[in-house]
C-alpha positions as CSV (number, residue, x, y, z in Angstrom):
1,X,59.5,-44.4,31.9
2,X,59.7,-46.9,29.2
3,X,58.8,-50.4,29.6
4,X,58.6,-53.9,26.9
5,X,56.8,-56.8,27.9
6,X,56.1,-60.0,25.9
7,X,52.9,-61.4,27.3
8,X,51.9,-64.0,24.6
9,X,54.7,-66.4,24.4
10,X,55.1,-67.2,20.7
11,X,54.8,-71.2,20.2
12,X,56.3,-72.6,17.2
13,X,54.4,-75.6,16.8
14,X,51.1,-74.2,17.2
15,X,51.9,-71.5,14.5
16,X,52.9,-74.6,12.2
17,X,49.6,-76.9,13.3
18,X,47.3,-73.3,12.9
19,X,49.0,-72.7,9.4
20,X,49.2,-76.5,8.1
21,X,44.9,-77.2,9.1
22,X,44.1,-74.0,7.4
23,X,46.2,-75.3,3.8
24,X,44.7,-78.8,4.5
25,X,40.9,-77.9,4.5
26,X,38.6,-78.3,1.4
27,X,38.9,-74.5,0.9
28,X,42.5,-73.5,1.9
29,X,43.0,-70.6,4.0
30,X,45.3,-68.8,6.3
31,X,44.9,-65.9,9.0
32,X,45.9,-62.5,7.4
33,X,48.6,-61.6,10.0
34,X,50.8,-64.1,8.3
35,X,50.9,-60.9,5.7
36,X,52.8,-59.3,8.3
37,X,56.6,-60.8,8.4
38,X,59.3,-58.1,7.8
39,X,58.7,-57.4,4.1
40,X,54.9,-57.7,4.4
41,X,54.9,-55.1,6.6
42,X,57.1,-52.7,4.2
43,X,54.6,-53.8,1.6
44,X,51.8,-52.8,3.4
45,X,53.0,-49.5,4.5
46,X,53.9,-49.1,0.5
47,X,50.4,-49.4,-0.1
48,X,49.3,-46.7,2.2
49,X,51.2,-44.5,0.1
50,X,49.3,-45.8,-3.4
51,X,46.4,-43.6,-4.9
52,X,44.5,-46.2,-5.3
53,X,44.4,-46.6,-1.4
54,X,42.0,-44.4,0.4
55,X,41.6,-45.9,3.7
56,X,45.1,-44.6,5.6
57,X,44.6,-41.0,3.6
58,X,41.2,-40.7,4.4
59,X,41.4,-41.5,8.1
60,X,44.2,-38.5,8.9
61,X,42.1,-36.4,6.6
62,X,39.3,-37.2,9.6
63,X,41.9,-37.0,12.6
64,X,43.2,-33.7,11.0
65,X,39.6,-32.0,10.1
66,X,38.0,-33.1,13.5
67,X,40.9,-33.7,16.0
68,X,39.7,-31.2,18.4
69,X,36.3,-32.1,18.7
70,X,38.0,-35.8,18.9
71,X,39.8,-34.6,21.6
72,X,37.5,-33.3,23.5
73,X,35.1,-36.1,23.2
74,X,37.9,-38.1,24.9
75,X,39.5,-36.1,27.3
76,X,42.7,-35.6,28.4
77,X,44.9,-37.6,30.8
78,X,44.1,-41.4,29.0
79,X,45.7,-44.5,29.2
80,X,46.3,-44.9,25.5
81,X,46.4,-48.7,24.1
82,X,47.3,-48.8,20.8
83,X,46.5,-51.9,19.2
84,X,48.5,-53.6,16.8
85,X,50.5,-50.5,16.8
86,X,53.3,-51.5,14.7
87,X,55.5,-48.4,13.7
88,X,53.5,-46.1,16.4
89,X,52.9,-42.9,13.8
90,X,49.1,-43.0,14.0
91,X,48.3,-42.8,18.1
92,X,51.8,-40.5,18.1
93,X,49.7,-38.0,15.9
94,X,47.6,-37.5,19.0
95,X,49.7,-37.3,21.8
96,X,49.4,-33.4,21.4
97,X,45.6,-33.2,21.8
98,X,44.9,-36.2,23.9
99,X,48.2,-35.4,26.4
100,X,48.0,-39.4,27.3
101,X,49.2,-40.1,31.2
102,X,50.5,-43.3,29.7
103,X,51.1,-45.3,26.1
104,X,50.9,-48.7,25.7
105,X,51.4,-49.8,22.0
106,X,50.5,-53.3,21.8
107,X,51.7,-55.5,18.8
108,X,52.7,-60.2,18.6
109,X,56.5,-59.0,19.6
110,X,57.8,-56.1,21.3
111,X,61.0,-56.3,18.9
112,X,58.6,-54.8,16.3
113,X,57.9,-52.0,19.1
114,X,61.3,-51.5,20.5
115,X,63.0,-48.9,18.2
116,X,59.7,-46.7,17.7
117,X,58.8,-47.0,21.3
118,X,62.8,-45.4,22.1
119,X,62.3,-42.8,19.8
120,X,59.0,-41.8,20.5
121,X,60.4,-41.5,24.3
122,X,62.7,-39.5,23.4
123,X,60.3,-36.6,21.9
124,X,57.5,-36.8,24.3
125,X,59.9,-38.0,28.0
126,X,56.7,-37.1,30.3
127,X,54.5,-39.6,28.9
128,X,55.2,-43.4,30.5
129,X,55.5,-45.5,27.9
130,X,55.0,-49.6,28.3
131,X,55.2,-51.9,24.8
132,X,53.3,-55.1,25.1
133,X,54.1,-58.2,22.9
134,X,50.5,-60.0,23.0
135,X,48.4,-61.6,20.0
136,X,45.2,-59.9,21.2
137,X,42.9,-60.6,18.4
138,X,42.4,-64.4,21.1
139,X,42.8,-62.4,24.5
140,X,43.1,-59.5,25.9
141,X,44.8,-59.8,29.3
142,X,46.7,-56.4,30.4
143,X,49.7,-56.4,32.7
144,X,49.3,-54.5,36.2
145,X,52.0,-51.8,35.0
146,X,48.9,-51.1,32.5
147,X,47.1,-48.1,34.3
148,X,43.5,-48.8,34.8
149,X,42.2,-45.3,35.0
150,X,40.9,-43.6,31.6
151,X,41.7,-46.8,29.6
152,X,41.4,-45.6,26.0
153,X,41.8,-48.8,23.2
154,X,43.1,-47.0,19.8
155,X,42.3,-49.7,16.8
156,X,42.7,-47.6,13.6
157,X,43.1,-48.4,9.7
158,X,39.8,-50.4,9.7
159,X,41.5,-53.7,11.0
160,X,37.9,-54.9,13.0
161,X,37.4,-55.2,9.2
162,X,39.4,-58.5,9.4
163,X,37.4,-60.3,11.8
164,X,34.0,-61.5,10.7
165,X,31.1,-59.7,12.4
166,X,30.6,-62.7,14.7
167,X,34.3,-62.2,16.0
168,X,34.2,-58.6,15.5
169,X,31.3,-58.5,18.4
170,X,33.3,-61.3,20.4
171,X,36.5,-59.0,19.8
172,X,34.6,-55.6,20.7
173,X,33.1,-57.2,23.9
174,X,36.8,-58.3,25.3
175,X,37.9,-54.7,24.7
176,X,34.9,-53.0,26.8
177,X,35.5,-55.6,29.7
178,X,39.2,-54.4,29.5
179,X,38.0,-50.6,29.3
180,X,36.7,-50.7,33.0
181,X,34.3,-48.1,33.6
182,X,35.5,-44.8,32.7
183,X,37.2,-45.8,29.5
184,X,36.6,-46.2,25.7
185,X,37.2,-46.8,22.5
186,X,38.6,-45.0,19.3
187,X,38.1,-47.0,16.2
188,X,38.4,-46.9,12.0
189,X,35.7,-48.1,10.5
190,X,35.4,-48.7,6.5
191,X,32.3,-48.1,4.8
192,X,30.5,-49.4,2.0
193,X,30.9,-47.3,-1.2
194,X,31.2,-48.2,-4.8
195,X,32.9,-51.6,-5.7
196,X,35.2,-50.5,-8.3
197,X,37.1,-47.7,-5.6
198,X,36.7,-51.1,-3.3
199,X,38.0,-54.2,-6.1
200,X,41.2,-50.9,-7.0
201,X,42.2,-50.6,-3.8
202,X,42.8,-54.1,-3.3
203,X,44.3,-54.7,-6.5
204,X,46.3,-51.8,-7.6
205,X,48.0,-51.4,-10.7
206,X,51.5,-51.3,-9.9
207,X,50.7,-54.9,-8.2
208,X,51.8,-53.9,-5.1
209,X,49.0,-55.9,-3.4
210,X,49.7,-58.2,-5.2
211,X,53.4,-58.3,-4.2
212,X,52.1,-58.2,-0.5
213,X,49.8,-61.0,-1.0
214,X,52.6,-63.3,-2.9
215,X,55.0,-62.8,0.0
216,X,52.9,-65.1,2.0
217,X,54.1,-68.0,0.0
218,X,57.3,-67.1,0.9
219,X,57.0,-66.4,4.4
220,X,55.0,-70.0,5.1
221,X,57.9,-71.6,3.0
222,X,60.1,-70.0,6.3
223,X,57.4,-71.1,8.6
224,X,56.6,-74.3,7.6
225,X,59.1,-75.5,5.3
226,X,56.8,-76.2,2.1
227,X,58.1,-75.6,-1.3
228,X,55.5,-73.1,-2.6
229,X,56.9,-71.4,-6.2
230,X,55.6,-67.9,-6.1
231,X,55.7,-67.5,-9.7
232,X,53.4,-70.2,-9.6
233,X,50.6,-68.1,-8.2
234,X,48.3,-65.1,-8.5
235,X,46.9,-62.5,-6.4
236,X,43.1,-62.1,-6.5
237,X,41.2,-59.0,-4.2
238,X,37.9,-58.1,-4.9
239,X,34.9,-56.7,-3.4
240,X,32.3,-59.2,-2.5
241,X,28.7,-57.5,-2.0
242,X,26.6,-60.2,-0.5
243,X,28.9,-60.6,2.1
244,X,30.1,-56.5,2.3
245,X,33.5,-57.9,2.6
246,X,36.5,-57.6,0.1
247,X,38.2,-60.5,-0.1
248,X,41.8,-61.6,-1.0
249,X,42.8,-65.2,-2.6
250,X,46.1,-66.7,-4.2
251,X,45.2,-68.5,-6.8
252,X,47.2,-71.7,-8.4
253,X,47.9,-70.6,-12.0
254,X,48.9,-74.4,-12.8
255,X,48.5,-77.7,-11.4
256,X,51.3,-78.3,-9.0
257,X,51.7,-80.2,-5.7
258,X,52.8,-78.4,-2.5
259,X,54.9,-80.5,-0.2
260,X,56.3,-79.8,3.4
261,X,57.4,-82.2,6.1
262,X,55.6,-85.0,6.5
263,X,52.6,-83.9,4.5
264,X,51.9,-82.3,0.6
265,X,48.6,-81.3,-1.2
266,X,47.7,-81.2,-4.6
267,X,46.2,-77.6,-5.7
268,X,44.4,-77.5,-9.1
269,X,44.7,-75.0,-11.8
270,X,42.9,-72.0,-10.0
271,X,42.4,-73.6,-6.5
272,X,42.8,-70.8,-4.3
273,X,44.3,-70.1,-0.3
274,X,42.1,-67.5,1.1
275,X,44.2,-65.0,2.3
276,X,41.8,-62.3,3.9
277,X,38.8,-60.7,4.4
278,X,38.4,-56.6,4.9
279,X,34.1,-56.3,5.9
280,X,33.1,-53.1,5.2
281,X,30.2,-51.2,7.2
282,X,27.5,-48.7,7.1
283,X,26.8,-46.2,10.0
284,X,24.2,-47.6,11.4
285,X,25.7,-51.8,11.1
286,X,28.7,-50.7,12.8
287,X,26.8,-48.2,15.6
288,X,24.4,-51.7,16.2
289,X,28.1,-53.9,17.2
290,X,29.1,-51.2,19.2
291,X,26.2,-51.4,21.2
292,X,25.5,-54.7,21.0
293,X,28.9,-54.9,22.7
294,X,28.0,-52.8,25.5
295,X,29.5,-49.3,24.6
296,X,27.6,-46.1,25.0
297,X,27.6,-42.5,24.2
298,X,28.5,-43.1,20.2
299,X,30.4,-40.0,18.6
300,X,31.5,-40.3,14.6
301,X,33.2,-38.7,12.1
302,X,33.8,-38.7,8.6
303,X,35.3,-37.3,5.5
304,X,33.1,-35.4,2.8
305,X,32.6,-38.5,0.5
306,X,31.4,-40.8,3.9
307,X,34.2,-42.9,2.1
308,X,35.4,-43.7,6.0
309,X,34.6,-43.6,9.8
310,X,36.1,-42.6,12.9
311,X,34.1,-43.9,16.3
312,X,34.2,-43.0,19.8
313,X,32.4,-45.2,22.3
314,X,32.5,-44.6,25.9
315,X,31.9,-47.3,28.5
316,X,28.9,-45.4,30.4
């Protein structure tokens, strides 16, 4: 009944040659899941609890207000695949309504699944559970002990927010091959609203964000060996409106020089690393990617401010 499989094999040197091009080009960048090492992540789920914080609140305000008619837009009896599940809490919330056949939380290593998944056995033992250790933001390639009847991809917290709409679309479109034909898609979906609730969400008082943000030096001086001083750096997150995307930077307080093996670069006095993007939606630009996509039969649902979205999009 429960199940872990590590489908992406993770490769050392092409995690350093990703990391080291993105710090070597004109405008330095790296991929936001580098946030995620063992203290990002408690960061991050430190932030859900902040005020200033509305997207985690405001989507269980959704599931809670309109979980039955979310349930029975779905169904019962799905193959629930919960991507980039990490503790599990959010698709556990809806084993009750949605009675899943089977649950497959999907994160880059089952070792980040395996003591959630055990637990979460324990309290629901009819529901087959199979933890898959796959980077699927570059494929999406399920295992054969992944049912293919009622296929029903859970991607909550606004996390398509990270891709760019280009990738979001090229993202979307692997999931609805994946779906088959009598499956679907539960998504968060961020919306537009007024930049300073945007700009304090990502940059909250107590500097948590910030904290979460600066822990990326320190995790690429594990990864890569480079000699990045945190107190050297700042965290920026702000809302940027022409592109509808927040956006998150470190940003060199002083002149320094940042070495690693076999290579260095000079970052002047606020040079920043791009850290990540959030792209927030309206209705209607997020309704067009779904289609676009190849989903039908759209179903939404939001809280009283439209702050946030919940979609369901069914494959026919």
């Amino acid at each position: 009944m429960l199940q872990f499989i590590q489908c992406t094999e993770q490769n050392d040197q092409s995690v350093r040659d990703e990391l080291l091009a993105g710090l070597s080009a004109a405008q330095a960048f790296t991929s936001p899941k580098y946030l995620y090492d063992a203290l990002g992540s408690k960061l991050f789920e430190a932030i859900c609890e902040l005020p200033e914080y509305y997207p985690t609140r405001t989507e269980s305000l959704i599931f809670k207000t309109h979980g039955r008619a979310i349930a029975q837009a779905i169904g019962s009896g799905a193959t629930l695949i919960d991507l980039g599940a990490g503790n599990c809490v959010k698709a556990a919330r809806l084993f009750p309504a949605l009675q899943p056949v089977q649950y497959v939380p999907v994160d880059i290593s089952v070792s980040f699944l395996r003591d959630s998944l055990q637990r979460l056995q324990q309290q629901f033992p009819s529901i087959v559970m199979t933890g898959l250790g796959m980077d699927f933001s570059s494929e999406l390639l399920l295992p054969d002990s992944v049912r293919e009847e009622k296929r029903l991809f859970f991607y909550p917290g606004s996390s398509i927010g990270n891709f760019t709409p280009e990738e979001a679309l090229a993202f979307l479109q692997r999931i609805r091959a994946a779906c088959g034909e009598d499956g679907g898609l539960l998504i968060g979906v961020d919306l537009i609203k007024e930049k300073s609730i945007l700009d304090a969400a990502y940059d909250d008082a107590l500097g948590v964000t910030a904290a979460f943000n600066l822990n990326l030096l320190r995790h690429l001086n594990h990864l890569l060996g480079t000699d990045f001083d945190v107190r050297a750096w700042r965290h920026r997150g702000f809302f940027n409106d022409k592109a509808s995307r927040i956006e998150m930077h470190l940003e060199a307080a002083s002149e320094q020089t940042v070495r690693w093996p076999q290579g260095e670069r000079r970052f002047e006095r606020g040079e920043r690393i791009h850290t990540e993007n959030s792209y927030k939606y309206t209705q209607r630009s997020f309704t067009d990617l779904l289609e676009q996509a190849g989903f039908r039969r759209l179903s939404f649902w939001t809280d009283p401010q439209h702050w946030f979205m919940v979609c369901h999009a069914h494959t026919i």
